[in-house]
N, C-alpha and C positions, 0 to 999 in steps of 0.2 A: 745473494739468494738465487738459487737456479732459476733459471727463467721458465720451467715448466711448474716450480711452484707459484711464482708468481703469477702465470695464468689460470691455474685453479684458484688462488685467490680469487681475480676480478672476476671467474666465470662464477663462485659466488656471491660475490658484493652486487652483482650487475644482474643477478637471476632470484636476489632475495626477495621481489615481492611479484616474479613471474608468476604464470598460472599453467597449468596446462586447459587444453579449450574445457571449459564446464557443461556438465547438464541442466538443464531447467531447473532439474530436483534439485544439484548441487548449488544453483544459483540461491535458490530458497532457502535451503540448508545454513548457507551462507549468511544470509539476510535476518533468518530467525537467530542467529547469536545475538546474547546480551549485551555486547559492545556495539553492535550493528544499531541505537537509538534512530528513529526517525528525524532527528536533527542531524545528524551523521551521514544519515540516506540521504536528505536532501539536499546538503554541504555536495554531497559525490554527485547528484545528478544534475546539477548546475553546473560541477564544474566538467562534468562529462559531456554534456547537451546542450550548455551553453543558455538551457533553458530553466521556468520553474517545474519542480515536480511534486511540490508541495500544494494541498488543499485548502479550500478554504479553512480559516480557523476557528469557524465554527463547527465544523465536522470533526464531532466528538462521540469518544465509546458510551456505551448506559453503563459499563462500570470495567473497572482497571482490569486492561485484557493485551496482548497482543497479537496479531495477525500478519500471516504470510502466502499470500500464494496466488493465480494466474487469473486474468480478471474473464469473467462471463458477464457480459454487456445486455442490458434491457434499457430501452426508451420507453417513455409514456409522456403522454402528452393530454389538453384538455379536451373534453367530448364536446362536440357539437351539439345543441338540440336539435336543428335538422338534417344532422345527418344521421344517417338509419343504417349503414351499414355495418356490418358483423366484422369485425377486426379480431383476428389469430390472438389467442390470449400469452402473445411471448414471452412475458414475465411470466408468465406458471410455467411454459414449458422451456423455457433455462433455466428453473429451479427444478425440474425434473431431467434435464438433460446436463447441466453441466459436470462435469470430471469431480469426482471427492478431491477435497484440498482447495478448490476455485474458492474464492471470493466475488461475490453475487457486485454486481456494479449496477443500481438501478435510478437510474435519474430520471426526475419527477419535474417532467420540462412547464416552468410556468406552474409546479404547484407544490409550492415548499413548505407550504403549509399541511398537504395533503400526505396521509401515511402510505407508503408502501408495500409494510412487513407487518405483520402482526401475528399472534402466538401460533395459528397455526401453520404459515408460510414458515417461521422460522423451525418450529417443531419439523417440517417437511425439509428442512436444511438440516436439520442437525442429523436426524435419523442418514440421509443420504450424506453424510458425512462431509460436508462443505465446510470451508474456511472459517468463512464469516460474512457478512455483508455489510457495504457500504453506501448510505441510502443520499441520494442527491436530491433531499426530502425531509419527510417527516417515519417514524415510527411510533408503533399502540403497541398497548397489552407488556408495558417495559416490565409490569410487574413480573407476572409470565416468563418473560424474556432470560429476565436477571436470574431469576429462578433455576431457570434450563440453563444459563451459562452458558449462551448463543451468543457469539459475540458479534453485535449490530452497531454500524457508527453510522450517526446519523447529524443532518444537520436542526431537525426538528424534531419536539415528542409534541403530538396531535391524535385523538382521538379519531380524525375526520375518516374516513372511508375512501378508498380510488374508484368503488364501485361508484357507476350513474357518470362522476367527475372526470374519470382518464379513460384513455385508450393505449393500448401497447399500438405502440409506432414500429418497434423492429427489436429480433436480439443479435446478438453476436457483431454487432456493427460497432466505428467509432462514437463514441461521446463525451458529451463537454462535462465533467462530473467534479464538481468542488471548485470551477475555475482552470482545473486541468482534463490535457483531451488526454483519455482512455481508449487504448487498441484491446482488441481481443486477447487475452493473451501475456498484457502486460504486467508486470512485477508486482502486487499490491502489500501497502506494510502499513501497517496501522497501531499504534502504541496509544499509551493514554496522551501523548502531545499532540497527535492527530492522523493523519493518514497521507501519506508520498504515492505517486507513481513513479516506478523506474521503467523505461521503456525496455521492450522486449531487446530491443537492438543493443542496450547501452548496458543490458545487466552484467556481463562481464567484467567490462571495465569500469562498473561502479563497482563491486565485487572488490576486486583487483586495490582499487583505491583507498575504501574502507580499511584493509590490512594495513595501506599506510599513513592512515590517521590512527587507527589503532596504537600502533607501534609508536607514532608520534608522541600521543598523548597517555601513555604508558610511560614514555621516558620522561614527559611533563612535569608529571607528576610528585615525583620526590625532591623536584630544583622547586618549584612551588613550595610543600613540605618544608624543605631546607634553607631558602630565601625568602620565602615569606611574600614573596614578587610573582604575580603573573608575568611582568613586564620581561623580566630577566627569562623566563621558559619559552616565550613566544619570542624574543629576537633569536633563540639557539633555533626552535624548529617550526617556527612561520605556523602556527596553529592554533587556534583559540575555538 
């Protein structure tokens, strides 16, 4: 075989699941395919980050939905009764300021019982065309919610009010949100199995990786079909 074919050979086998560098949009693009499950994303950010990127597993949709896209951070925290000071309402104004397609990140520090969202907050998200939101908390008014087809995952449904009860601590900052820390910015997916971060930095090569669990579990699939054996499909390509 000349040797100049067999280097376009390898320079295909060896560039099959290359990338060239992605955009944020492309990354999301990415991430919203059907193959892309949040069991998939999180399989890729463990093995990419060494860490977890997966949320608590209680943090679930009000109904079968999925979500893609770049996280907008709000803290709230418990009110004082002696303190009297006036605190920036930053949970309102990162639902008025964040980018259409964000995904609202609102953690409810110390009060998981207490609602976050309710019918008109998310009416104010959907209209300004936002993602979705993920509440490190409680959500009201799911009736409403379900209705508008606002897609809200939350770890609680509570009537209770933030009003009198919280304060906005800060927006646009780091937070500890389902168990996982949340940057501004970063990757947010949320399916009916629950919700992942992928970090800003790793989205790439989680990207990258995904095509080859994909490709993997594509080729799985019909030696399963034909053998009847998990066992026999996972010793040819190590994936389950």
């Amino acid at each position: 075989m000349p040797l100049r074919l067999v280097a376009a050979i390898l320079l295909v086998l060896c560039s099959k699941f290359a990338f060239a560098q992605l955009t944020p949009d492309q990354i999301v693009d990415a991430l919203r395919k059907p193959e892309n499950s949040t069991g998939n994303i999180a399989d890729a950010v463990e093995a990419v980050t060494g860490g977890r990127g997966w949320m608590n597993s209680d943090m679930k949709p009000l109904y079968d939905t999925k979500i893609v896209g770049r996280a907008a951070t709000a803290l709230m925290r418990p009110a004082l009764t002696n303190d009297k000071r006036k605190y920036p309402p930053h949970h309102l104004q990162i639902l008025d300021e964040a980018a259409p397609g964000s995904v609202l990140i609102y953690v409810m520090q110390d009060g998981l019982d207490i609602a976050a969202m309710g019918n008109l907050m998310a009416t104010t998200a959907q209209i300004r065309g936002l993602e979705g939101a993920v509440i490190d908390g409680a959500v009201r008014d799911i009736t409403a919610i379900r209705n508008m087809q606002f897609p809200v995952f939350a770890r609680r449904v509570s009537p209770a009010t933030s009003v009198g009860r919280m304060v906005a601590a800060g927006k646009q900052i780091p937070v500890m949100c389902g168990g996982v820390m949340v940057n501004p910015g970063d990757y947010i997916v949320g399916d009916p199995d629950g919700v992942v971060v992928v970090p800003a930095a790793a989205g790439q090569k989680v990207v990258e990786l995904l095509a080859e669990y994909d490709d993997k579990e594509t080729k799985m699939m019909p030696i399963i079909q034909r053998e009847k054996s998990i066992l026999k499909a996972i010793e040819i390509y190590k994936r389950y």
